[in-house]
KOLNU-814319 format. One record per residue (C-alpha): x, y, z; residue in one letter. Coordinates in steps of 0.02 Angstrom, whole numbers, padded with zeros to 5 digits, always signed. Example, Ala and Ser with C-alpha at 12.3 -4.5 7.8 and 13.67 -1.06 7.14 Angstrom:
% residues 2
+00615-00225+00390a+00684-00053+00357s
% end
This chain:
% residues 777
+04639+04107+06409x+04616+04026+06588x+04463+03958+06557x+04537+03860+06410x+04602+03735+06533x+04458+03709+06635x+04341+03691+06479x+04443+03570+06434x+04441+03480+06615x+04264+03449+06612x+04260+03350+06469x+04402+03223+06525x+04309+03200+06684x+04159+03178+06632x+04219+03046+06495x+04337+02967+06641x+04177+02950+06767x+04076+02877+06599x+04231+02728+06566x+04180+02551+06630x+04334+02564+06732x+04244+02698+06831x+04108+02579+06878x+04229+02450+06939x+04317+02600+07067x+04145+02580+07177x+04241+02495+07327x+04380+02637+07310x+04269+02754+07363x+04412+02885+07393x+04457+02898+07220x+04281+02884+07154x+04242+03055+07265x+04386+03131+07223x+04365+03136+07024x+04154+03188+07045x+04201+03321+07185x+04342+03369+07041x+04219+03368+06916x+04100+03486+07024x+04262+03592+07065x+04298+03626+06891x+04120+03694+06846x+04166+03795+06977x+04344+03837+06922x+04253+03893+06743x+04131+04030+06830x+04313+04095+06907x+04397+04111+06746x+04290+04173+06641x+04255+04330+06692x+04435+04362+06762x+04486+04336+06556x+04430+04504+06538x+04543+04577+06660x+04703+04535+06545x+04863+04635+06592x+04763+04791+06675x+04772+04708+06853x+04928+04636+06928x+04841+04568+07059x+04715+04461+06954x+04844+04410+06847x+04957+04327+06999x+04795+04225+07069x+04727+04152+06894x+04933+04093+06880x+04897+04000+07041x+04715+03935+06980x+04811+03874+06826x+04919+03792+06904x+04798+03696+07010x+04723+03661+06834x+04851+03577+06767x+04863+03467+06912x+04677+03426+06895x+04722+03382+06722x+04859+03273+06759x+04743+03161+06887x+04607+03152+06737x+04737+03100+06607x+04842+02981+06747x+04663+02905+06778x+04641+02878+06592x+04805+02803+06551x+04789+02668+06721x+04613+02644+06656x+04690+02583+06489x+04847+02483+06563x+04711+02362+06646x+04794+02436+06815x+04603+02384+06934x+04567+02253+06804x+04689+02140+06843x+04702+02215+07025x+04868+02263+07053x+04958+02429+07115x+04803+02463+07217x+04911+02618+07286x+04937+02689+07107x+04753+02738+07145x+04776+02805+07307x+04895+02902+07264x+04778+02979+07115x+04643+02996+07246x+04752+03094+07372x+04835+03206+07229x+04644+03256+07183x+04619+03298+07374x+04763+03413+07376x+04724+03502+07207x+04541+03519+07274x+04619+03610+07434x+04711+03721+07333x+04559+03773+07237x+04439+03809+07385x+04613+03912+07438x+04622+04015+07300x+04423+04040+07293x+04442+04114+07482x+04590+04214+07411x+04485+04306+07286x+04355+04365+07400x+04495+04421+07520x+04562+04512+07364x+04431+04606+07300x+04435+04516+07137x+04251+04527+07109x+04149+04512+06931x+04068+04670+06959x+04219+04750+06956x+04258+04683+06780x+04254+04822+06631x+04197+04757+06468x+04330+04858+06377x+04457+04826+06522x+04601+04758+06397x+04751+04842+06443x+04833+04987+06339x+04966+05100+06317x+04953+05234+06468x+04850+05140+06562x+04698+05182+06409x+04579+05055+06386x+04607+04955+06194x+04429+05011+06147x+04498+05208+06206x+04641+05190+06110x+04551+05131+05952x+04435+05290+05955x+04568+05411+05966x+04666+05312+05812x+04517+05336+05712x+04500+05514+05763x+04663+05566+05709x+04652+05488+05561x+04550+05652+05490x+04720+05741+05519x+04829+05619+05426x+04949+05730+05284x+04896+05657+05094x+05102+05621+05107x+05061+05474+05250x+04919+05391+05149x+05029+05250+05052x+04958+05109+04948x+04783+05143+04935x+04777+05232+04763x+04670+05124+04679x+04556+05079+04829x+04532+05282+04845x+04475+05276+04669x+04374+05133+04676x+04271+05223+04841x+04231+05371+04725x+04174+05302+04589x+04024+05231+04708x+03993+05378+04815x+03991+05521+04686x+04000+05417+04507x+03853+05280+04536x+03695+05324+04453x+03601+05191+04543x+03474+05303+04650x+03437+05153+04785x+03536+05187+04954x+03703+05089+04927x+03801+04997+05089x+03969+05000+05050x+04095+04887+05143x+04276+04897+05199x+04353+04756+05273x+04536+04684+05334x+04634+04642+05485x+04678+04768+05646x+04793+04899+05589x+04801+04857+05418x+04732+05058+05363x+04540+05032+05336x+04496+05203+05442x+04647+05299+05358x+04542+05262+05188x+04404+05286+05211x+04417+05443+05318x+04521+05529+05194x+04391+05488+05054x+04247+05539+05183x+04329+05709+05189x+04360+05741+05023x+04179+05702+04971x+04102+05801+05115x+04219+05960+05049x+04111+05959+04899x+03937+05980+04872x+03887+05829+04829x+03787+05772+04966x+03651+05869+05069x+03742+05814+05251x+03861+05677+05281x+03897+05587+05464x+04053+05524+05534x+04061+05405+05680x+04161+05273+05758x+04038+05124+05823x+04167+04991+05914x+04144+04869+06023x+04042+04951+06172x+03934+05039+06089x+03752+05067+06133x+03583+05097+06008x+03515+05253+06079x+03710+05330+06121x+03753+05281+05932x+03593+05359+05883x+03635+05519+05962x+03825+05529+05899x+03727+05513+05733x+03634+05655+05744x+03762+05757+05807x+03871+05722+05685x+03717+05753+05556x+03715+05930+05618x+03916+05957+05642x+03923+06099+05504x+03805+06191+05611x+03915+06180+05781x+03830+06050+05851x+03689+06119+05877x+03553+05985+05857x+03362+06052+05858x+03328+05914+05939x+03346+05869+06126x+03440+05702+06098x+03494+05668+06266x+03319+05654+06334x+03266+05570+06187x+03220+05375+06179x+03249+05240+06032x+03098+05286+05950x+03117+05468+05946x+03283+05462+05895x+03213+05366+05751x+03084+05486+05709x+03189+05638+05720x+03326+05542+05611x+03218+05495+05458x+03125+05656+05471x+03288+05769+05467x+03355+05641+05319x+03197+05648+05215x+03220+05674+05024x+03419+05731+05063x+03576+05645+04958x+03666+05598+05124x+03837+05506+05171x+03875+05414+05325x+04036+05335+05408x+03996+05181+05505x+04200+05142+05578x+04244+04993+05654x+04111+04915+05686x+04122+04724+05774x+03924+04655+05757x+03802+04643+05640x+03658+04714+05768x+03738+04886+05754x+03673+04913+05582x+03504+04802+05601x+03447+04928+05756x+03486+05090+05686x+03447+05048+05494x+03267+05124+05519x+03317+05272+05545x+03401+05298+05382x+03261+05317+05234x+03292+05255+05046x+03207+05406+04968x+03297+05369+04789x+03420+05513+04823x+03594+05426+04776x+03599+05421+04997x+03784+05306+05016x+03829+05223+05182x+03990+05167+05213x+04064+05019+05372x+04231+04981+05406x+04248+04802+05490x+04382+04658+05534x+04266+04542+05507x+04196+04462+05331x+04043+04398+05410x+03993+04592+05440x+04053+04646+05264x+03929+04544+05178x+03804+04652+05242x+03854+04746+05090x+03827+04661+04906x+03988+04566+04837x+04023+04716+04718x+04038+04840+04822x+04162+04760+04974x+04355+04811+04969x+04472+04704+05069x+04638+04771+05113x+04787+04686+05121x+04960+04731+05212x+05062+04835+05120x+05181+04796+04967x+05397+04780+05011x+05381+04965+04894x+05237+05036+04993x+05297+04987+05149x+05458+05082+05125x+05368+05234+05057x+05283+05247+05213x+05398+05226+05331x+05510+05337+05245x+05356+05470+05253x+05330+05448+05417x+05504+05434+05484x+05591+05569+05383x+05441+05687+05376x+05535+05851+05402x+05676+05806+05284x+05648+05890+05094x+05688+05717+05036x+05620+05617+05150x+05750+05475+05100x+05832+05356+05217x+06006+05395+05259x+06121+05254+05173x+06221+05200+05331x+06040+05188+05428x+05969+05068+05276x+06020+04891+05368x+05934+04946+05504x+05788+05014+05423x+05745+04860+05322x+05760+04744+05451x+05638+04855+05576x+05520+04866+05414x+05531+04661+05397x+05461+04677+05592x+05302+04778+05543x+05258+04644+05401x+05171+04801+05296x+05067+04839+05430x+05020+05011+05403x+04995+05048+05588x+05146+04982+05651x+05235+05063+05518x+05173+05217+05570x+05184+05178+05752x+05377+05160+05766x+05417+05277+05633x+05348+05389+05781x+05470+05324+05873x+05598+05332+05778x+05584+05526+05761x+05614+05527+05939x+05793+05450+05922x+05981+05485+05865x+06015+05447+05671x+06132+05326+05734x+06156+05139+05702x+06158+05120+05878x+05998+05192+05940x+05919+05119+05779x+06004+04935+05836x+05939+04952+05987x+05758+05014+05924x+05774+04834+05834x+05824+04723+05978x+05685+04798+06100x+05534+04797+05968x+05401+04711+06017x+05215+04723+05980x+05133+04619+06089x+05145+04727+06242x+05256+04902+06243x+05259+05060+06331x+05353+05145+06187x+05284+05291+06122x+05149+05226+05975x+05201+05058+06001x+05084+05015+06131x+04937+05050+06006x+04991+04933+05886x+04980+04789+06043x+04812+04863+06089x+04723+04853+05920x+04813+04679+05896x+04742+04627+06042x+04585+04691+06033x+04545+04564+05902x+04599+04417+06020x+04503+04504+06163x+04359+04498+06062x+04346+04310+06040x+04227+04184+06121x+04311+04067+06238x+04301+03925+06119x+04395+04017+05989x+04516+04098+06100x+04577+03908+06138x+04568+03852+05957x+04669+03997+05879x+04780+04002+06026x+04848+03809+05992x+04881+03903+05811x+05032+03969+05897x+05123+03791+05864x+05144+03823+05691x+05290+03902+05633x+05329+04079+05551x+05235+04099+05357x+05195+03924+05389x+05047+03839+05267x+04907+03774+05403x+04806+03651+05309x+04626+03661+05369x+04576+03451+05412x+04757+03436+05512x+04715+03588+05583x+04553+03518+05647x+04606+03363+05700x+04712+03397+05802x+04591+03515+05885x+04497+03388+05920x+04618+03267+05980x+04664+03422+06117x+04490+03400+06182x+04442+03577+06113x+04301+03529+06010x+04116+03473+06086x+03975+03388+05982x+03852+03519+05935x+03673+03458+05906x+03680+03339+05754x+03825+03415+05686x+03993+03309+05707x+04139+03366+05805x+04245+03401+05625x+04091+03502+05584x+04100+03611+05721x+04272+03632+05707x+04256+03680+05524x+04153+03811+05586x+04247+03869+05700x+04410+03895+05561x+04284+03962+05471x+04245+04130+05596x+04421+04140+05619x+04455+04191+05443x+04295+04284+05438x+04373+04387+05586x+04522+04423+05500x+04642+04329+05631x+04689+04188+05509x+04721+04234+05339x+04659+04098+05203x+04807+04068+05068x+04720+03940+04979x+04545+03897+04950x+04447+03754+04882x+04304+03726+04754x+04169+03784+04847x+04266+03933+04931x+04316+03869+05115x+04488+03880+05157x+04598+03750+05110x+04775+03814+05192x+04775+03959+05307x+04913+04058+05372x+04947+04188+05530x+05011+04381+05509x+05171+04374+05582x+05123+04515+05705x+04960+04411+05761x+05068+04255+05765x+05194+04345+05884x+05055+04413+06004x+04974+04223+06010x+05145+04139+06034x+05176+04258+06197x+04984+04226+06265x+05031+04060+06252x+05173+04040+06352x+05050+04090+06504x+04965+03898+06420x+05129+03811+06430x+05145+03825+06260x+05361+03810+06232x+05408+03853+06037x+05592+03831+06013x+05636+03888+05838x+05818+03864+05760x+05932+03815+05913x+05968+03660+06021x+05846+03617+06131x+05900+03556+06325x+05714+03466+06358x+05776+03493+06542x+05713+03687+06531x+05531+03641+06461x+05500+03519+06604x+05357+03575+06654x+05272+03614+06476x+05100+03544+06400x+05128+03584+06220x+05309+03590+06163x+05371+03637+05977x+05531+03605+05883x+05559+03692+05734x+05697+03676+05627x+05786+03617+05827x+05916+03478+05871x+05858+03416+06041x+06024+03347+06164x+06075+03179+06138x+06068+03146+06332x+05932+03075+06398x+05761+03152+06416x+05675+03179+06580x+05497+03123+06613x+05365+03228+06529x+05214+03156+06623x+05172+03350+06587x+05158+03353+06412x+05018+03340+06297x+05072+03399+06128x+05230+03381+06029x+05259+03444+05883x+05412+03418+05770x+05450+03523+05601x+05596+03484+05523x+05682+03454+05666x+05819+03314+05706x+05768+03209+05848x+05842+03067+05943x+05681+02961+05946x+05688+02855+06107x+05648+03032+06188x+05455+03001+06161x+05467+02873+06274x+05481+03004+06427x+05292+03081+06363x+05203+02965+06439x+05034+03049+06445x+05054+03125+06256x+04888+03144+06163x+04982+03248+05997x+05131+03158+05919x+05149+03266+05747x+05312+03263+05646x+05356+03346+05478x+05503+03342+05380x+05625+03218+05508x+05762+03113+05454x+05680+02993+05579x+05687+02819+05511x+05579+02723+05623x+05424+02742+05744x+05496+02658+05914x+05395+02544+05985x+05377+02656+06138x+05251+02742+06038x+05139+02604+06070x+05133+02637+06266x+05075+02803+06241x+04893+02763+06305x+04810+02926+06280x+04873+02977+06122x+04735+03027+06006x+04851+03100+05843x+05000+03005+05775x+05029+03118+05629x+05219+03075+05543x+05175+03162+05367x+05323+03193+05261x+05448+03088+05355x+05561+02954+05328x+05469+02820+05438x+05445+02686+05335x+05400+02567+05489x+05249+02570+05618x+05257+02466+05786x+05186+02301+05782x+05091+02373+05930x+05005+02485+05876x+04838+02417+05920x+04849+02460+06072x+04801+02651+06047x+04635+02632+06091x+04606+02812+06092x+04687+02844+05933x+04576+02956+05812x+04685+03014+05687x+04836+02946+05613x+04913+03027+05474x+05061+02940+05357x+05048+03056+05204x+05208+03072+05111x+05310+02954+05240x+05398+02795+05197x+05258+02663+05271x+05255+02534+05161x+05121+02408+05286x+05029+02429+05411x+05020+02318+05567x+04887+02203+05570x+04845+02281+05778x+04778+02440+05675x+04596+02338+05655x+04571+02358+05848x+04583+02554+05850x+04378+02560+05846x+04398+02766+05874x+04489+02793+05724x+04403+02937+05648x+04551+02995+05503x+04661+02870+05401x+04745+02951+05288x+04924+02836+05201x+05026+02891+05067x+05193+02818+05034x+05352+02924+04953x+05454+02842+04848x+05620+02924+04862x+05689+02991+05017x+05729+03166+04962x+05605+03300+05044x+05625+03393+04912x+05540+03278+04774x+05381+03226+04854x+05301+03112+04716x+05250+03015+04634x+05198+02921+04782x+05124+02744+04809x+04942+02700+04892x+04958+02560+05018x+04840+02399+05068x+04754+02367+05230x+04771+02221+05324x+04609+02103+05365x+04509+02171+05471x+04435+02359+05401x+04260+02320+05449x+04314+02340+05643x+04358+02524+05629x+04167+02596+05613x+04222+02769+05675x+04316+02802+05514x+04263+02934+05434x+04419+02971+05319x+04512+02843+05219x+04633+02914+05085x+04772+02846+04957x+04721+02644+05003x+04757+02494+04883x+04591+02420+04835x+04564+02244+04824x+04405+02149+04838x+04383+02094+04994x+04442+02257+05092x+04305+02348+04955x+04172+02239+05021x+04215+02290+05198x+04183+02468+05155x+04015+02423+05172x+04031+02421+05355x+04099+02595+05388x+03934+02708+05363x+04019+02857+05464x+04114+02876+05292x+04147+03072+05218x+04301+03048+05133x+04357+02896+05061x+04498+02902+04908x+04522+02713+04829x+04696+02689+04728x+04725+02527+04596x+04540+02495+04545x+04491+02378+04439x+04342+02294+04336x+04345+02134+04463x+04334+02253+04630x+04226+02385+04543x+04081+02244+04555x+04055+02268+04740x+04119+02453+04761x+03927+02527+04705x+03846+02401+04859x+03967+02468+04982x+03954+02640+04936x+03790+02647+04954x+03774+02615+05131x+03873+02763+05163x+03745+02900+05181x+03856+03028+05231x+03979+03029+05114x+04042+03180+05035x+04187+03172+04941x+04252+03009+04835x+04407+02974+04750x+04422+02842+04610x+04597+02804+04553x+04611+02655+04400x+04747+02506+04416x+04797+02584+04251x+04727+02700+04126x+04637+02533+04021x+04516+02502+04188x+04362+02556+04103x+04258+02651+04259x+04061+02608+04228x+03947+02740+04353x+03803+02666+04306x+03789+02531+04436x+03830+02700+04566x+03663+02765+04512x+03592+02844+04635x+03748+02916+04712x+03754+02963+04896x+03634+03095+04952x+03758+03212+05019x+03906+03187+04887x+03984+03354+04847x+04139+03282+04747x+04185+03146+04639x+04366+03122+04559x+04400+02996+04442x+04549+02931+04355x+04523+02814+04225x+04440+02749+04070x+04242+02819+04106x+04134+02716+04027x+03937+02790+03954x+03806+02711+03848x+03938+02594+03765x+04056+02735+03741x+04225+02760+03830x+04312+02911+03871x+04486+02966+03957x+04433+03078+04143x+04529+03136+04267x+04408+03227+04392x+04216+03267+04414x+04175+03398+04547x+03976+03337+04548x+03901+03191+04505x+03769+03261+04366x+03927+03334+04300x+03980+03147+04299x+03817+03068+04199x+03833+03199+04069x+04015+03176+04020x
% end
């Protein structure tokens, strides 16, 4: 992930050199210079890092130098961000501390010397692009990840019936529609989950059972992955096709071209029942450029993919895709115990070695891979609570030696490897959250957004594109979604805990510090960018600056809050769950701060100052104690997200009922919103509604008949709305939709609580999903 940084980079500079304070730095020519030659440097930087990405863990050598490139980064970083946070203090507007600016202007100097350094260095070091394997992700004994996949999925036709646990039903499911389906139309039949999770086991063990019998004329097994070519797949095909006869293919196929391949393929297949095995197979264009070559003749012909990602799985129809899941607590132990105790009669886990057991099981969170993997290893050592201890203490699947282990890291990784850059950064900052923890899918892409890691895509809004983005992360299999909403996105998502643990260890290499369940001396994370407290105490002495930091993130944790006054160029502030009582007014002095999320705390008081977060886009009080808001909020014209919700009882354990709360004068200033949820209605903040046409989301609490006169002229100057929330003073408001007629263009969702009022009737509702729904009830 070095490019992450400099992605990231570009965009601050390029918004810094936009700012009307830039204009004003003409007759500082020095510092002027210095952020375009940084902003020329870090286009630069990018062409460095991307292709050195690719070299993760397999060279030392590359490894030490993008360290040192990161490091220059981050000090590129800190000049943008210093030059945004002077930029809002009025430091050249009101002329003063004209050395603040030289200072800036010789720090970007030095960084810049540094980088032309480093750029030198890599020439004298060989470190070349040419040199750069596409499958050169490190592996166990040196094996490339791609390697190591290939030879799990070849010994996977040698796997004992007694290590196949879990998959009973699944196994039945695949035979009913390769040898029980009357339908005589070539079938595509998909397989889908996560790395490791035991979609080649499956469906190799069915594939060999079948091809026993005579069922089908010829059948074809072959492993695609990531580097695979058209005509090399096409040959490994027809190989395979002709396997039964030793390989001998009548057919020169090493001299042969795409077309002939093609030729030879359908000809050889023509009017035969056949069966292929398409495993592991990472895009789409590996079935669209060999499909011709497979011919629907009528003849019952089944072709079966294996696939991590759901995107590829729907090349199948819906009724004929199996997703696999990790393994049940039961299943898990059957297969370890399989696996582990394979030469015992019993194969039953000594009593005395049971603590030990379990807890190493709880590591492989039913992965049947890693179950596997250091049941292997296992074999190798004493029956003794000690070796089995220390087995424990040393396990680790990010990165291992170990016999077996080191596959388990390699397929993990693979997935990772696999991403774009863009969603390498975005499911990387996923390593904040904490173990099992419920990610819900807007905060999640907020705060993306507030990190810089988002860009505008065409017409398409930055929340868009991230949306998107979330989106091909579950559809890779890397985030899992736990919850989904009415029209089937994700709603909450959540991490494997084996994924989780190989992003949280990438990320250190970001600056990414995750404390979990100690007390935290801030003195060690000096020099960190994102820091993470969960379920922490941080030291009561005082803090050091920070000027480092970007993100903090606080679950649960208890916090002495006078230390966010040492983050001085903090652009995440995101509590859950503290027993802090109120926001300091330090708060308001952190310029660049962009999210101010304190959901499900005990703040019941914002800073008066508030206002002067000019770069605030997000600010999240759902579930906290706020009971007003400051009348500075009106000047925070880049608020995008406004979301308030006030608990009424101080217990985190008994969240509602909760109270909506007012806005101060003043709405019609913040034309950026495009999210306002759980606010007290009254008339004249409904007719300022009018004003905010960037409006998606909007949820209005305490309606009633004298407001609901003005709400229809409002709404309909929001043409992008989506979603809309009515909530009645009290259930005697009678809610007339008439005057709403026509609703927004782009409205998805309506909910309504209230008295709904048709054609002189009156009826109780308490949500509408669509608005024809609506007229009709």
């Amino acid at each position: 992930m070095a490019e992450m940084i400099a992605v990231t980079l570009s965009a601050k500079v390029a918004a810094a050199l936009s700012g009307p304070a830039a204009v004003r730095l003409s007759s500082l020519a020095g510092v002027r210079s210095g952020i375009e030659a940084a902003a020329r440097d870090l286009e630069l930087l990018r062409a460095f890092l991307r292709f050195v990405d690719s070299l993760h863990g397999s060279d030392p050598l590359a490894d030490a130098w993008v360290d040192q490139v990161r490091d220059v980064a981050f000090d590129l970083e800190d000049a943008a961000d210093e030059y945004a946070f002077l930029s809002g203090h009025g430091f050249f507007r009101h002329g003063a501390n004209l050395g603040v600016w030289f200072a800036l202007s010789r720090r970007l100097w030095r960084a810049r010397e540094r980088l032309r350094e480093l750029s030198a260095a890599k020439e004298q070091l060989g470190i070349r692009p040419a040199e750069v394997s596409a499958s050169s992700s490190g592996g166990a004994g040196g094996l490339s990840a791609a390697m190591i996949g290939r030879k799990i999925a070849e010994a996977s036709h040698f796997v004992e019936e007694g290590e196949i646990v879990g998959f009973a039903m699944h196994e039945r499911l695949l035979m009913k529609w390769l040898t029980g389906d009357t339908d005589p139309r070539q079938l595509l039949i998909a397989v889908c989950g996560m790395g490791g999770v035991g979609k080649t086991t499956l469906v190799t063990n069915v594939y060999k059972k079948v091809a026993a019998t005579c069922h089908f004329d010829c059948a074809a097994w072959v492993a695609v992955s990531k580097s695979f070519t058209t005509d090399d797949l096409l040959r490994r095909i027809a190989k395979e096709f002709h396997r039964d006869n030793r390989g001998c293919v009548p057919w020169d196929v090493d001299n042969m071209d795409y077309r002939s391949l093609v030729e030879a393929l359908r000809g050889h297949l023509a009017k035969k029942r056949y069966l292929l095995l398409l495993d592991d197979v990472w895009d789409a264009h590996a079935w669209y450029e060999i499909r011709h070559a497979f011919v629907d003749d009528g003849t019952k012909s089944r072709i079966i993919i294996t696939t991590r990602s759901q995107d590829i799985a729907s090349l199948a129809s819906s009724n004929r895709i199996i997703r696999l899941e990790p393994l049940s607590e039961q299943e898990a132990w059957s297969l370890f115990c399989n696996t582990t105790f394979r030469e015992d009669a019993d194969r039953e886990c000594p009593y005395y070695l049971r603590h030990w057991a379990s807890k190493i099981l709880d590591r492989c969170c039913g992965l049947p891979l890693a179950i596997v993997s250091v049941g292997n290893l296992l074999v190798l050592k004493d029956r003794t609570e000690f070796a089995w201890k220390s087995v424990y203490d040393s396990l680790v699947w990010y990165e291992s030696s170990d016999h077996g282990i080191g596959q388990v890291s390699s397929i993990l990784n693979l997935s990772f490897d696999d991403l774009p850059y863009h969603l390498k950064k975005c499911f990387l900052y996923c390593s904040i959250y904490p173990e099992d923890f419920m990610i819900k899918r807007k905060i999640l892409i907020r705060a993306w957004i507030a990190e810089g890691l988002i860009k505008e895509k065409g017409q398409g809004t930055m929340e868009e594109v991230a949306d998107d983005y979330l989106n091909q992360l579950v559809q890779r299999s890397l985030l899992q979604a736990a919850v989904q909403n009415e029209f089937g996105r994700a709603k909450r998502c959540c991490i494997h805990d084996l994924i989780r643990e190989m992003i949280v260890h990438r990320s250190t290499k970001e600056r990414f510090f995750v404390f979990s369940k100690c007390t935290v001396t801030l003195k060690s994370s000096k020099k960190a960018r994102h820091l993470v407290f969960d379920r922490c105490r941080s030291d009561r002495l005082s803090a050091p600056k920070m000027n480092s930091l970007r993100s903090f993130h606080a679950f649960k944790a208890d916090l002495d809050a006078s230390l966010f006054s040492s983050f001085r160029l903090l652009t995440v502030l995101n509590l859950w769950f503290t027993p802090i009582a109120k926001l300091p007014s330090a708060v308001a002095s952190l310029l660049n701060l962009r999210y101010l999320g304190i959901r499900s705390t005990l703040i019941g008081e914002l800073p008066e100052e508030l206002g002067q977060l000019h770069n605030l886009q997000t600010l999240d009080a759902k579930w906290s104690m706020v009971q007003r808001l400051p009348q500075s909020i009106t000047k925070l014209k880049n608020l995008r997200h406004l979301v308030l919700y006030r608990r009424r009882s101080a217990d985190f354990t008994y969240p509602g009922p909760g109270t909506a709360i007012a806005l101060p004068d003043g709405l019609k200033n913040l034309t950026c919103l495009q999210t306002l949820k759980y606010i007290e209605a009254d008339e004249k903040m409904v007719r300022s509604l009018g004003s905010l046409k960037h409006m998606r989301s909007l949820e209005l609490c305490g309606v009633h008949e004298s407001n609901l006169i003005h709400l229809p002229s409002s709404i309909s100057k929001m043409t992008c709305l989506l979603r809309l929330g009515i909530i009645s003073q009290d259930a005697n408001v009678k809610l007339d939709l008439e005057p709403f007629y026509p609703p927004p263009i782009k409205l998805q969702k309506l909910a309504l609580a209230g008295m709904l009022v048709r054609e002189g009737e009156s009826c109780r509702s308490t949500c509408v999903d669509a608005w024809p729904m609506c007229s009709a009830k």
